[in-house]
N, C-alpha and C positions, 0 to 999 in steps of 0.2 A: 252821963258821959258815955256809958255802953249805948244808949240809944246814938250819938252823934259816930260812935265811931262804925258802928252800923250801919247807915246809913252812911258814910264815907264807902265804904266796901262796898255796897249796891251801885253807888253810884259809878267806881271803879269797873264793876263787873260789869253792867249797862254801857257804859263807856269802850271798853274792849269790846264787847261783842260788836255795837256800831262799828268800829274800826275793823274787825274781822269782815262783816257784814257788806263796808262799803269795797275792803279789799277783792272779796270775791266775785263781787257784780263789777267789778272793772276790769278782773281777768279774764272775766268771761264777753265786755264789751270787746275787749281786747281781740281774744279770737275769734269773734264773728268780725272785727276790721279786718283784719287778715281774710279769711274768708272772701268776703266782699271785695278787697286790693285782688287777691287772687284771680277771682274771677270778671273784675274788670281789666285785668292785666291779660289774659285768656282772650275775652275779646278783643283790647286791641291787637292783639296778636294777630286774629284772622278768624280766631274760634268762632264756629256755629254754635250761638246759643241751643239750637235745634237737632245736632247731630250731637251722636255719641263722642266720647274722647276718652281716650285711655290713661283713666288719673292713678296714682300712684299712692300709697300712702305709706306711714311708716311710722314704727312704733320703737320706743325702747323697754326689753323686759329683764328680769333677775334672772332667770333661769331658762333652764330647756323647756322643763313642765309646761310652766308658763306660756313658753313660747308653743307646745302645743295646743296646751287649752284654747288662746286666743288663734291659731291656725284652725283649728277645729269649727269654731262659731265662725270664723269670715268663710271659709270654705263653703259651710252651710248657705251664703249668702250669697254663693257664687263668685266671689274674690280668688284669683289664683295667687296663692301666699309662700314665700321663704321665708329661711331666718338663719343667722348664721352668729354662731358668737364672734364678739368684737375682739379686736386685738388685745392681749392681756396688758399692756401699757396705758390703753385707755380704760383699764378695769372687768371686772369680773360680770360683764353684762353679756346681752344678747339683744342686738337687730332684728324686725321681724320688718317684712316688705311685702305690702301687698298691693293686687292690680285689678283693677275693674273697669270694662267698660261702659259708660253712664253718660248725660246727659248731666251739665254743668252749670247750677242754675246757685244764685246766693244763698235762698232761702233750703235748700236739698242741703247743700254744701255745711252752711252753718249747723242744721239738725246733726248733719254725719258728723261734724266736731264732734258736738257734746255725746253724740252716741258713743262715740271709737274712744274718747278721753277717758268716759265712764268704765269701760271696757278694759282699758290697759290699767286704768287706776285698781280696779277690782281683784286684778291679777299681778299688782304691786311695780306695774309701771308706767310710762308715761307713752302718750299720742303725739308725734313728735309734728304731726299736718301731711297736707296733700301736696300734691304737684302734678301738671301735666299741660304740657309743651309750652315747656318754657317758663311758666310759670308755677314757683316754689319758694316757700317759705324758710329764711336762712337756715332754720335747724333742720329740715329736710336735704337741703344740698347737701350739709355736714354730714348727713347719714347717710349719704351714697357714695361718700369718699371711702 
């Protein structure tokens, strides 16, 4: 009987992990569609695959610190960076907003995803995406209100 119920529990835990497993590889299909929408949206705009363009990014973090640390390391990367706490109705967070200008490319763009999510996650917040002319991902508008 301990050996069945045993084996019940492996199979539970094996079973959750797949599901965690396939949850995270879809979030992440997720933001590289986005990505991709983005910067086909960019081009038909008018965007030169070929020329710089001034994209925008934007983060949500807890604190000020935070918000230095991460101004800190974009800075280094040549990013000119703000940040400003949000209104206290919308909670006790802080906006960081950063600008760079670069060249607009799928495969650049998705890489800067996962770099910048890793980045805000580390410092206990979230990469909210890019935007530039014109094309931006709904939780970016909301962060420029």
């Amino acid at each position: 009987m301990q050996l069945f119920i045993g084996l019940l529990v492996l199979a539970a835990v094996v079973a959750a992990l797949r599901v965690y497993l396939t949850v995270r590889k879809l979030n992440a299909q997720r933001d590289n569609d986005w990505d991709e929408r983005l910067v086909k949206n960019l081009r038909a705009q008018g965007g030169d695959p070929f020329k710089p363009h001034e994209v925008d990014f934007f983060f949500d973090l807890p604190d000020q610190p935070a918000c230095e640390t991460v101004s800190a390391v974009l800075r280094e990367r040549e990013y000119t960076v703000d940040f400003r706490r949000v209104e206290p109705e919308r909670g006790d967070r802080y906006t960081l907003h950063a600008q760079r200008n670069m060249r607009v490319s799928v495969p650049d763009m998705q890489a800067l995803t996962r770099e910048l999510s890793a980045l805000a996650t580390q410092h206990g917040g979230r990469y909210d995406g890019w935007a530039a002319a014109g094309a931006m991902r709904p939780a970016a508008r909301a962060a420029m209100r």
